[in-house]
C-alpha positions in Angstrom: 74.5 114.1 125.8 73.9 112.2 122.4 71.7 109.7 123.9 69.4 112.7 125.1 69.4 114.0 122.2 68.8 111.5 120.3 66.0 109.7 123.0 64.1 113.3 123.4 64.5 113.8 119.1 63.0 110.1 119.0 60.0 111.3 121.5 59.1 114.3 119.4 59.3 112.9 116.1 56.8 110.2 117.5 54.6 112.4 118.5 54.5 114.9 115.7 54.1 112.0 113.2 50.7 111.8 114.8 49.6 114.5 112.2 52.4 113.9 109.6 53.1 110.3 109.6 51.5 109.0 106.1 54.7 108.0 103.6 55.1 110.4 100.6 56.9 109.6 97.7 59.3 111.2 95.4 57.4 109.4 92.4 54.1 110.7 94.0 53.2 114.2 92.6 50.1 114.8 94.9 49.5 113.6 98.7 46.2 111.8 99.3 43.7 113.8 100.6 44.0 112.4 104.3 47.3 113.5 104.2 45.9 117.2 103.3 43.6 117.3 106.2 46.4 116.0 108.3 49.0 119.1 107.2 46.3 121.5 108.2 46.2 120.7 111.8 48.5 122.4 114.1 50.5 120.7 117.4 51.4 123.1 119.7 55.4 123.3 120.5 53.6 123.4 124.4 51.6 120.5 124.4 54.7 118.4 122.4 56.9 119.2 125.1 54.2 118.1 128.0 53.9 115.0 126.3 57.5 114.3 125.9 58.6 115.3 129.4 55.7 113.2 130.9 57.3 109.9 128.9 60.8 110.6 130.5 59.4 110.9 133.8 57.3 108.1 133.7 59.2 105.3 132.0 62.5 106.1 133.9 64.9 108.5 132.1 65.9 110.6 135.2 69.1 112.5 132.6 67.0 113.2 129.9 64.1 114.4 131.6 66.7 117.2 133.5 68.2 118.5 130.6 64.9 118.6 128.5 63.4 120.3 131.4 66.3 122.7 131.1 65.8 123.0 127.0 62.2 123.5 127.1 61.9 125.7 130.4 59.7 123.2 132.0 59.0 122.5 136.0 59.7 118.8 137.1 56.4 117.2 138.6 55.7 115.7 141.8 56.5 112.5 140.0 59.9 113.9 139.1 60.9 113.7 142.4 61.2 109.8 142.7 62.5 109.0 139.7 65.7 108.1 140.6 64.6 105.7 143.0 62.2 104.1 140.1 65.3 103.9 138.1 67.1 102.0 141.0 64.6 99.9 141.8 64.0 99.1 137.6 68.0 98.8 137.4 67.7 96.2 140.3 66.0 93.9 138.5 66.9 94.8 135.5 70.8 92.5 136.3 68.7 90.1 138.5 69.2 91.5 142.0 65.8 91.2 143.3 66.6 91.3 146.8 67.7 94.5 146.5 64.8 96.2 144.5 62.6 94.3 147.2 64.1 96.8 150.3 64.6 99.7 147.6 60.9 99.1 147.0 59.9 98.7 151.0 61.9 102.2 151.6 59.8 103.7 149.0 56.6 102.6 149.8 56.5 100.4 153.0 53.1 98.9 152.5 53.1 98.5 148.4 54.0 95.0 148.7 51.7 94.0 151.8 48.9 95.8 149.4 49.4 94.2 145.9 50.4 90.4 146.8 50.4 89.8 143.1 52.8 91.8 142.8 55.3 90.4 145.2 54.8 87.2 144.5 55.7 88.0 140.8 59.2 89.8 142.4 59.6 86.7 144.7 59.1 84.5 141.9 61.3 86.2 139.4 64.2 86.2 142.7 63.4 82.1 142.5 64.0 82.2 138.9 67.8 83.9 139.2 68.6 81.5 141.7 67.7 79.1 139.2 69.8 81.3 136.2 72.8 79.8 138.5 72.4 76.7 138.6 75.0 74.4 137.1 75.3 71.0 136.2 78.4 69.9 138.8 77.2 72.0 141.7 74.0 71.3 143.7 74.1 74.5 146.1 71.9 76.5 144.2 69.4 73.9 143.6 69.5 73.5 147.3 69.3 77.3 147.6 66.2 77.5 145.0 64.5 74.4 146.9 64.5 76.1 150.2 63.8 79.9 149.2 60.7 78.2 147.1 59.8 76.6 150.3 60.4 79.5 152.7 58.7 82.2 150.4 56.5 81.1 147.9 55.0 77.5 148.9 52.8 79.4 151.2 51.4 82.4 149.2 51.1 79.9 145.9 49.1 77.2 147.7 45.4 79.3 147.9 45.6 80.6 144.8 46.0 78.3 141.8 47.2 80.6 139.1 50.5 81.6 141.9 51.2 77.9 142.0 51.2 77.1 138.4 53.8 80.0 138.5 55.7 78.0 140.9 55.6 74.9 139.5 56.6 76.0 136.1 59.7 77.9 137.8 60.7 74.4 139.8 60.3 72.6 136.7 63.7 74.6 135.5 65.4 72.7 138.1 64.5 69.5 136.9 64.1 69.4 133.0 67.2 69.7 130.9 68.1 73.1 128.6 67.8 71.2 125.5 64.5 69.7 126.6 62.7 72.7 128.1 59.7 73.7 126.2 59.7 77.1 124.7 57.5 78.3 127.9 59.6 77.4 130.1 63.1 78.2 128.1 60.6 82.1 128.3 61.7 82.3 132.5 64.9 82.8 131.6 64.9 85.4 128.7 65.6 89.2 130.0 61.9 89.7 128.6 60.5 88.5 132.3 62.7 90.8 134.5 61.3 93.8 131.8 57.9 92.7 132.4 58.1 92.7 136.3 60.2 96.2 136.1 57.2 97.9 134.3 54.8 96.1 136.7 56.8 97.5 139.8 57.3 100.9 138.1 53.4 101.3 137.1 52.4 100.4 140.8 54.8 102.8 142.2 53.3 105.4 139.9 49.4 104.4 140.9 50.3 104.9 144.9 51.7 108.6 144.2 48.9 109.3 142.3 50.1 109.4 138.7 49.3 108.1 135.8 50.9 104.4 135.3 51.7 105.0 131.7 52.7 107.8 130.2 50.4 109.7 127.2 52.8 108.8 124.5 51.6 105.2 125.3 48.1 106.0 125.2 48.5 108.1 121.9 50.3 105.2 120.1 47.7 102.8 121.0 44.4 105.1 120.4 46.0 106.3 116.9 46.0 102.3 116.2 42.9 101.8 117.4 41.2 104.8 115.4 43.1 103.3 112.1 41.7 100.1 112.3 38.6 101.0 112.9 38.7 103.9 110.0 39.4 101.3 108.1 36.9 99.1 108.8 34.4 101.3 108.2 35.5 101.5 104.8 37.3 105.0 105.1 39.4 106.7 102.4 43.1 106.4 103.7 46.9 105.8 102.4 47.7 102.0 101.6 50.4 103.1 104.6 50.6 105.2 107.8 53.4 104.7 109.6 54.3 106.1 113.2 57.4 107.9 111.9 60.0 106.0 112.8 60.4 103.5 110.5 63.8 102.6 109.1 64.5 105.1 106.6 67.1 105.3 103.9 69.9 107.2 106.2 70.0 103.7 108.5 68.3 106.2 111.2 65.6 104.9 113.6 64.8 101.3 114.2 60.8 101.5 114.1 58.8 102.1 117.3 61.6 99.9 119.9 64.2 102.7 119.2 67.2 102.9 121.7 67.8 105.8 123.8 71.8 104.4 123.8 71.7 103.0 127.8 70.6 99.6 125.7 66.6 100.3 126.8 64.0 100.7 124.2 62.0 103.5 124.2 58.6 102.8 123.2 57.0 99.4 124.7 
């Protein structure tokens, strides 16, 4: 129940720092006049609560999204209803079991991975690169293993299209280079950053094919405010030296800046 709180508090105070987040100071008798204009306009407690119930639902946070709902007398949407299997299938490969977010993934939507080969080749490929993860230095099973699954599932789809087999060739060059001599792009396959990268891939596609959007507003609103402060500022446009999101690290220790956990070990803005 802390980690709700504490993930759906995060959410709001993101989004409310939208019209509050320029830094005041205790040594600081007057705000600057952005920061006037900014105290004059009004978020409704309706349109916060959209917002934050859209991120839950979209990026995977099947608890928090029911007991928010509950809080802010909301109705789930129609993407509501397959959350739980997103968070399966994102679970899946978030501890490497790849074959298992594969049939989670075909149960879902049959004919996803049929439509987007990209897509399944990057899940095939990231199933080649666990294999890989277990290989040792006394044992040549798995490099057996990862020799024939790279020739039974991804020598075919890679060879017409050159950017799929520099993916595979990269991922076979694991097998053959030592740790200590890997270069930092291929050392990269076997960070947790990859399986991340793949979840949000699956999770966006998923999202597309029920006809939702593949990330959720807060995502949009972070970006856009970033975009419209460079480009105020380019211009030449009277602002603070600083406007930050909100979330900085402040003096109590609380929040970690804009990759906050919600407590299950996942950050919360990407």
């Amino acid at each position: 129940m802390v980690r709700h709180a504490s993930l759906i508090g995060d959410a709001r105070e993101l989004i409310v720092s939208f019209k509050t987040s320029s830094t005041t100071s205790t040594a600081t008798p007057s705000k600057h006049p952005f920061e006037q204009r900014v105290d004059n306009v009004k978020v409704s407690k309706t349109y916060l609560n959209t917002i934050i119930m859209d991120y839950l639902i979209s990026e995977g946070y099947p608890s928090a999204a029911q007991k928010f709902a509950s809080e802010a007398n909301l109705q789930p949407t129609s993407a509501a209803e397959s959350i739980h299997e997103r968070v399966k299938i994102r679970d899946a490969i978030y501890t490497g079991d790849i074959q298992t977010a594969i049939e989670r993934i075909n149960e879902l939507d049959p004919s996803l991975l049929e439509r987007d080969d990209a897509l399944y080749f990057a899940l095939l490929r990231l199933q080649l690169v666990e294999i890989v993860r277990k290989t040792r230095a006394d044992s040549d099973d798995y490099v057996l293993q990862a020799i024939d699954f790279a020739t039974n599932n991804l020598a075919s789809r890679a060879a017409p299209k050159p950017e799929f087999l520099d993916d595979l060739e990269k991922t076979m060059a694991l097998l053959i280079v030592k740790p200590e001599d890997r270069s930092p792009e291929l050392s990269a396959l076997l960070e947790p950053k990859l399986r991340k990268d793949v979840a949000q891939r699956v999770n966006e596609a998923l999202l597309k094919e029920q006809g939702e959007r593949t990330k959720a507003k807060l995502v949009h609103l972070v970006r856009m405010r970033a975009w419209a402060e460079k480009k105020a500022r380019e211009a030449g446009k009277d602002l603070p030296e600083f406007i930050g999101l909100g979330l900085e690290q402040g003096k109590d220790g609380h929040g970690s800046g804009p990759m906050h956990s919600n407590g299950d070990g996942e950050a919360m803005v990407a």
